[in-house]
C-alpha positions in Angstrom: -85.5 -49.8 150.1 -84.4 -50.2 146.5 -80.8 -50.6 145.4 -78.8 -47.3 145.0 -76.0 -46.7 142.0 -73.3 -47.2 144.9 -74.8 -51.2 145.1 -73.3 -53.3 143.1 -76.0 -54.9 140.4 -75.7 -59.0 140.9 -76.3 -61.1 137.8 -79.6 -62.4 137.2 -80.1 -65.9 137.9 -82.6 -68.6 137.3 -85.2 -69.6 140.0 -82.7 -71.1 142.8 -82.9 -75.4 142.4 -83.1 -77.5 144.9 -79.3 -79.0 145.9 -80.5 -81.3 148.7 -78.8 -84.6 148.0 -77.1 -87.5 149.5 -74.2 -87.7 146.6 -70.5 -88.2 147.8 -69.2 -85.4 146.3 -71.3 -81.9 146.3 -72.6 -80.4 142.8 -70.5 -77.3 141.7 -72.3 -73.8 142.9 -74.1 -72.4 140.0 -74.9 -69.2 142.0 -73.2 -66.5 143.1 -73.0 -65.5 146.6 -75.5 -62.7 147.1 -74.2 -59.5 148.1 -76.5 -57.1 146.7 -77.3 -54.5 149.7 -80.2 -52.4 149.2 -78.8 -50.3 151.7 -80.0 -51.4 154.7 -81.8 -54.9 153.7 -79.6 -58.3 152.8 -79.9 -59.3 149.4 -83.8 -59.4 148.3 -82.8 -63.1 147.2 -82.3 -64.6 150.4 -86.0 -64.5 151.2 -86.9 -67.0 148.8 -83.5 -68.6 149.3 -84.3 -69.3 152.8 -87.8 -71.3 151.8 -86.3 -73.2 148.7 -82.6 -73.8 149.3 -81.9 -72.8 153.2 -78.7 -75.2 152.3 -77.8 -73.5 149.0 -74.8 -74.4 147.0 -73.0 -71.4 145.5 -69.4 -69.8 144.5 -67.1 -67.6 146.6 -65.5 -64.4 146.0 -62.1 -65.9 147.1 -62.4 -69.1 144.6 -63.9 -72.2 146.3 -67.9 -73.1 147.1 -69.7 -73.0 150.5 -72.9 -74.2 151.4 -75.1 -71.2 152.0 -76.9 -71.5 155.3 -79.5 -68.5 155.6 -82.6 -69.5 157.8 -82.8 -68.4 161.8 -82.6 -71.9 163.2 -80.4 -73.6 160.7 -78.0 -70.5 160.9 -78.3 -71.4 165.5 -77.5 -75.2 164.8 -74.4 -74.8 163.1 -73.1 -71.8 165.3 -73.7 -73.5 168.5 -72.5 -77.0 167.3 -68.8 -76.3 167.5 -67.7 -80.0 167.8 -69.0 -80.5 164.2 -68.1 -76.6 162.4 -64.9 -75.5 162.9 -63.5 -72.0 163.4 -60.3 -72.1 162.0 -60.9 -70.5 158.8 -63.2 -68.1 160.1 -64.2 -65.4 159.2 -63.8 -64.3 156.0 -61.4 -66.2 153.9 -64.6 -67.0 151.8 -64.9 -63.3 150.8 -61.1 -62.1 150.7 -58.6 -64.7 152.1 -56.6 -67.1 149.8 -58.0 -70.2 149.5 -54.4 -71.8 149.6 -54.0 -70.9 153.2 -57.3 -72.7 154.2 -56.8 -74.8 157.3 -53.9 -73.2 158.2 -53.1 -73.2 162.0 -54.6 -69.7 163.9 -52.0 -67.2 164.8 -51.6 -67.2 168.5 -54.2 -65.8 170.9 -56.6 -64.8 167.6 -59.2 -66.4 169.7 -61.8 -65.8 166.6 -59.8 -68.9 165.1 -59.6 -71.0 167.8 -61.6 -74.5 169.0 -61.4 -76.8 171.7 -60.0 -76.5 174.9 -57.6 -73.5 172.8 -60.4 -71.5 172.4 -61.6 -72.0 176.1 -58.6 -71.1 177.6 -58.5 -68.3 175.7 -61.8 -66.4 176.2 -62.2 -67.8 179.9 -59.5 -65.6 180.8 -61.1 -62.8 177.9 -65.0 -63.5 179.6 -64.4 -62.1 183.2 -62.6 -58.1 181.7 -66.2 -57.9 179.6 -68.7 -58.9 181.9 -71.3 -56.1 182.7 -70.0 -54.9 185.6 -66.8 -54.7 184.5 -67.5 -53.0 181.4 -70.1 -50.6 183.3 -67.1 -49.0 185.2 -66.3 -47.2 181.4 -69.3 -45.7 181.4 -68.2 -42.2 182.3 -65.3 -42.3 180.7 -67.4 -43.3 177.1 -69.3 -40.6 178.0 -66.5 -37.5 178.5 -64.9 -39.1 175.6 -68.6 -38.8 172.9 -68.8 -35.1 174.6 -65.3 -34.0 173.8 -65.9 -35.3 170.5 -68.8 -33.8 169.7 -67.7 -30.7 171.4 -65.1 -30.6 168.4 -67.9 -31.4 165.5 -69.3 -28.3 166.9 -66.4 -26.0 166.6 -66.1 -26.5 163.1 -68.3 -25.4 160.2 -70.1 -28.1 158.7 -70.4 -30.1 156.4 -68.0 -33.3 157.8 -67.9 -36.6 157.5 -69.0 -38.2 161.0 -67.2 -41.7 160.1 -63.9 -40.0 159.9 -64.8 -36.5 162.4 -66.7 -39.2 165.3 -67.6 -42.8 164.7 -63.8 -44.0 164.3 -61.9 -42.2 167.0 -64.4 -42.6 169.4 -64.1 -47.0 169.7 -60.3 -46.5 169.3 -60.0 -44.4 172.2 -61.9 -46.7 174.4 -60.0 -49.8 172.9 -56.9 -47.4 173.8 -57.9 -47.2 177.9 -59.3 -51.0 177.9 -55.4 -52.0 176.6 -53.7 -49.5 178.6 -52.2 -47.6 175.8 -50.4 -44.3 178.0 -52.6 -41.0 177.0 -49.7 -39.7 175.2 -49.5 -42.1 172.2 -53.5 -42.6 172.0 -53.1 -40.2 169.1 -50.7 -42.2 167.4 -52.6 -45.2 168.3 -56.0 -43.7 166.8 -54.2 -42.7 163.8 -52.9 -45.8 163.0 -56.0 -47.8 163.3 -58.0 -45.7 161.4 -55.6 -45.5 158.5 -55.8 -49.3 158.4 -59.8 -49.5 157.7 -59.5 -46.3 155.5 -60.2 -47.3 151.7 -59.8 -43.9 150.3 -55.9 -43.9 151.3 -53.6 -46.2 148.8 -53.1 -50.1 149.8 -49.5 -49.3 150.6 -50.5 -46.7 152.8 -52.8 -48.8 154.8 -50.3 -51.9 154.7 -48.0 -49.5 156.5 -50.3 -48.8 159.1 -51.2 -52.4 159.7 -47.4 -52.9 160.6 -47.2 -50.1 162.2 -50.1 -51.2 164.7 -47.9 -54.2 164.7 -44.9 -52.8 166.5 -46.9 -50.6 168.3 -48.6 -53.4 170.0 -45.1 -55.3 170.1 -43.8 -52.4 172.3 -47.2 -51.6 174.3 -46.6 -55.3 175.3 -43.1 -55.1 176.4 -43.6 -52.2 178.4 -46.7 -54.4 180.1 -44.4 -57.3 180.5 -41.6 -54.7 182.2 -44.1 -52.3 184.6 -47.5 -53.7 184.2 -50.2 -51.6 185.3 -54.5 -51.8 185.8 -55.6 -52.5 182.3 -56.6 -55.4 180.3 -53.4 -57.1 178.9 -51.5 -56.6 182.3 -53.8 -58.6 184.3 -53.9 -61.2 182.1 -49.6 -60.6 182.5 -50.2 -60.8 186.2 -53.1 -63.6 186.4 -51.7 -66.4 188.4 -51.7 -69.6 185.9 -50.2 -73.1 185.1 -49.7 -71.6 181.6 -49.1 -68.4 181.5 -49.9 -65.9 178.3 -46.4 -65.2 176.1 -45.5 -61.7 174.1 -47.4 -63.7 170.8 -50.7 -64.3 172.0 -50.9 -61.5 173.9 -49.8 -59.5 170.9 -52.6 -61.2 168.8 -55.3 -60.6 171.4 -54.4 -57.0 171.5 -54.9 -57.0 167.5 -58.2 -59.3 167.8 -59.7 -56.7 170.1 -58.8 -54.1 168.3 -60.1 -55.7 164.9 -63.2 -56.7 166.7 -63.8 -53.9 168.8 -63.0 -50.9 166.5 -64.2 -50.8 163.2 -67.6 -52.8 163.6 -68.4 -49.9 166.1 -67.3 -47.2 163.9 -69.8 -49.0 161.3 -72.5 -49.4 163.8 -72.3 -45.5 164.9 -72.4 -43.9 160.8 -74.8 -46.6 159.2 -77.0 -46.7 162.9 -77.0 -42.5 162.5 -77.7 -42.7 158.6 -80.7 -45.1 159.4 -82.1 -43.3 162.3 -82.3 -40.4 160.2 -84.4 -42.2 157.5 -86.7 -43.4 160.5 -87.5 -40.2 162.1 -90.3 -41.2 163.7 -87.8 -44.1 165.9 -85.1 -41.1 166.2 -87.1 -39.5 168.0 -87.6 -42.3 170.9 -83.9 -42.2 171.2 -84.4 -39.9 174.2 -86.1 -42.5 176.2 -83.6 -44.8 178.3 -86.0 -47.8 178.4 -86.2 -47.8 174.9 -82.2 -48.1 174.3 -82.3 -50.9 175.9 -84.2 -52.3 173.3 -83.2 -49.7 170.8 -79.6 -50.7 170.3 -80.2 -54.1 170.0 -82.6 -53.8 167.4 -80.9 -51.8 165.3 -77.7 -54.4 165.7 -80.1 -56.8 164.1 -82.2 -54.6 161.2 -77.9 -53.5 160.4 -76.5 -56.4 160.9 -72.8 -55.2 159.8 -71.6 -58.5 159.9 -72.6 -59.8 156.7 -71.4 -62.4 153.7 -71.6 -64.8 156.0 -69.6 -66.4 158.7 -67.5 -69.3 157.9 -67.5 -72.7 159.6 -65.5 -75.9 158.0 -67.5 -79.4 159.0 -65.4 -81.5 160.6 -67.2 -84.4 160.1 -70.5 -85.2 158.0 -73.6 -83.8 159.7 -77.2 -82.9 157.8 -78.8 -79.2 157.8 -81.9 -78.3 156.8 -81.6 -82.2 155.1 -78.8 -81.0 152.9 -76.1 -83.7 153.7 -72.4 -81.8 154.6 -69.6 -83.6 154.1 -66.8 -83.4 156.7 -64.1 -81.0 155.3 -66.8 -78.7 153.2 -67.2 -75.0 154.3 -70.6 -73.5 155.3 -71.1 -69.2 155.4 -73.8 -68.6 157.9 -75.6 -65.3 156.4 -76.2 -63.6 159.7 -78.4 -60.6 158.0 -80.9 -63.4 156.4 -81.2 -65.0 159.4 -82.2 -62.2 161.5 -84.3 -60.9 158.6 -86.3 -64.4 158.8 -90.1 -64.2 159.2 -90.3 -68.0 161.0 -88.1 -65.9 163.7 -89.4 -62.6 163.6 -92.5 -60.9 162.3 -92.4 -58.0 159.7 -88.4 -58.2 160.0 -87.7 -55.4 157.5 -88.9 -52.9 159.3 -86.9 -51.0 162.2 -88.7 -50.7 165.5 -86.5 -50.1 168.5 -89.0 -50.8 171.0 -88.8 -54.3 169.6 -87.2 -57.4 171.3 -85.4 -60.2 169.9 -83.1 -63.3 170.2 -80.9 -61.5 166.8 -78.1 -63.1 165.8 -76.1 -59.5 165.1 -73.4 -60.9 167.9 -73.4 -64.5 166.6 -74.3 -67.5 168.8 -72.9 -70.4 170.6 -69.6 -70.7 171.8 -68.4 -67.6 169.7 -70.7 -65.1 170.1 -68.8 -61.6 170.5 -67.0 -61.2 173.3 -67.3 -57.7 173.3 -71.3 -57.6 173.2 -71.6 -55.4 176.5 -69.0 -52.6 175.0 -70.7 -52.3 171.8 -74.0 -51.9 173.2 -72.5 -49.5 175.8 -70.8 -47.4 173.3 -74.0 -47.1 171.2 -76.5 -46.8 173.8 -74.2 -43.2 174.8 -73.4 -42.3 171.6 -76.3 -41.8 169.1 -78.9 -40.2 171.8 -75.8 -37.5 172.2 -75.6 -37.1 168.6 -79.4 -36.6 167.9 -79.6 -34.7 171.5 -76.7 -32.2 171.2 -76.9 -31.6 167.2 -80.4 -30.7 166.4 -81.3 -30.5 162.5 -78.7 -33.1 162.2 -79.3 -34.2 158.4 -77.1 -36.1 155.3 -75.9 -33.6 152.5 -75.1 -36.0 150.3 -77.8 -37.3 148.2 -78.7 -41.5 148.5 -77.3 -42.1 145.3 -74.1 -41.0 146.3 -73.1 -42.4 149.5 -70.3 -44.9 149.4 -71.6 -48.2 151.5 -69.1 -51.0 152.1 -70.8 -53.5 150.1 -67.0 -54.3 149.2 -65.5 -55.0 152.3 -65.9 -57.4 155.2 -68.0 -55.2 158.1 -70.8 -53.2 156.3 -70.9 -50.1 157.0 -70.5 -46.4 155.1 -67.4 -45.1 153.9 -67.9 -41.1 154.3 -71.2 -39.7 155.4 -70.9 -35.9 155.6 -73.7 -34.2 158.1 -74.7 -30.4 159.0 -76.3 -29.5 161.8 -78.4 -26.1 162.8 -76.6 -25.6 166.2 -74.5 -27.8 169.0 -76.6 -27.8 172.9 -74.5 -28.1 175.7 
């Protein structure tokens, strides 16, 4: 598709030159990191990026350069090689973080930050609460939850905006049971999170909510610690260990999982609904169980909400692509190039959910998400029920005005108002 007002225009730049070299110290970036969404495809450089500079030099948003990794297998070697890239200034201090704080130590129990034997203790007691089976047991309460909800879409008079009305509550609530938070203060809880993601409200507003989450985590915690119960955060309380987890780490799980787990689902549900409806003709397979399967995890990969990059720090000199790294330089691993690349896939652009694929969407390696299994859970119930139960379900704003989140670290849409003809039982 072709870039819509809402994109932000990237400067025009020469023909990308060759960086690979074996000097001591790396040549200054002299090109901007893409970020020019189109709305659904990466940047329309990185195809030739990927077949004359996979290891591109170029500048950062935040101030500092980063060797731009952005073919398939290049973007597997350095995600699965987590003896020579580092995650502690991952994810996104590239994009928005200051570069000051680079290399600080990772706040306790942010697992996303974490190497070594740290980050294996960490997500071996994480691993075994999302396993499959695990996860499967929230099946019917996803389900009651997506009916309720659209239930309520239905009992108002169109249009609404489904990101606000459906796509946020909806993962917050089921973060909500999978941390234990007591039914009475899910509404709080919901309220909170989605004040923190929501651009339209002031800064000071959603800096406010952020703390608030805070001590409402600091509290849920205490109360675990006091009279735990049969959620996530109180068996790991209760888990029989030489090192047991304090108030801190279990504090910044809580926050990881609801920073991991909310929002990119939220983003998943409005831009996956927004892209369906462009694609009719693969709506209309939603229906079909066998296809989800497939279904979800393609559209994870033609999406890819993750985007900008993830960023690794080279801990000691290592060669990509022959592009010589120098240990203490920063790579940004462009997941939506690499699952767009045609040595990986064939005719990559184009969305077919009956398609399967080894997508990078949920990373690789060591830190691949976690939460994998919820996500595809959540969408896999969630957009067949939309499409099922609102027929004539279509976008009232025109293309040119929707507001994508080309400025922000998950990509996603900010409002997306639908109508509807009627709501079926």
């Amino acid at each position: 598709m072709k870039p819509n007002s809402n994109n932000v225009v990237a400067p025009q730049i020469q023909e990308p030159i060759s960086l690979t070299s074996t000097i001591q110290q790396p040549p200054p970036a002299s090109v901007p990191f893409p970020t020019n969404r189109c709305p659904f495809d990466p940047d329309p450089r990185y195809e030739g990026i990927r077949t004359s500079d996979p290891v591109l030099r170029v500048g950062t948003p935040a101030g500092f350069d980063v060797w731009l990794v952005s073919g398939y297998e290049d973007a597997r070697t350095v995600l699965g090689d987590a003896e020579t890239f580092s995650n502690v200034d991952a994810s996104s201090s590239h994009l928005m973080g200051d570069k000051d704080n680079l290399g600080a130590p990772p706040p306790p129990g942010v697992m996303l930050r974490h190497d070594g034997d740290s980050h294996s203790r960490l997500r071996l007691r994480l691993a075994r609460e999302f396993m499959v089976k695990r996860i499967a047991r929230l099946e019917p309460f996803i389900r009651d939850l997506v009916a309720t909800h659209i239930d309520r879409i239905g009992q108002q008079k169109g249009p609404l905006d489904l990101y606000r009305e459906f796509a946020l509550p909806v993962p917050a609530l089921v973060i909500s049971e999978i941390l234990g938070v007591p039914e009475g203060q899910r509404s709080e809880f919901e309220n909170a999170t989605a004040s923190q993601v929501d651009l339209s409200l002031p800064l000071e507003e959603r800096q406010a909510a952020a703390i608030q989450s805070a001590g409402f985590f600091a509290n849920l915690i205490q109360s675990k610690l006091e009279n735990p119960g049969d959620d996530l955060l109180s068996r790991l309380i209760l888990e029989p260990t030489e090192r047991p987890m304090d108030a801190a780490e279990l504090q910044g799980i809580a926050l990881l999982l609801l920073t991991a787990g909310h929002d990119t689902t939220a983003n998943m549900i409005t831009l996956g609904t927004y892209a369906l409806l462009q694609h009719p003709e693969q709506a209309a397979k939603l229906q079909n169980p066998a296809v989800m399967e497939t279904g979800v995890d393609e559209l994870i990969r033609y999406l890819t909400i993750v985007h900008n990059g993830v960023l690794r720090k080279a801990v000691k000199d290592t060669t990509i692509a022959g592009q010589t790294i120098r240990a203490g330089e920063h790579v940004a691993v462009v997941l939506e190039s690499a699952n767009r690349d045609n040595r990986f896939i064939s005719d990559g652009d184009q969305l077919d959910l009956e398609r399967r694929s080894a997508h990078l969407g949920f990373g690789y390696g060591p830190h691949q998400c976690l939460g994998q299994h919820l996500a595809r859970l959540e969408l896999r119930i969630a957009l067949p029920e939309l499409f099922r139960r609102l027929p004539g379900m279509r976008v009232e704003t025109p293309e040119t005005d929707i507001p994508f989140k080309n400025d922000m670290l998950v990509y996603g849409i900010k409002k997306l108002m639908i109508n509807w003809d009627e709501v079926i039982s």
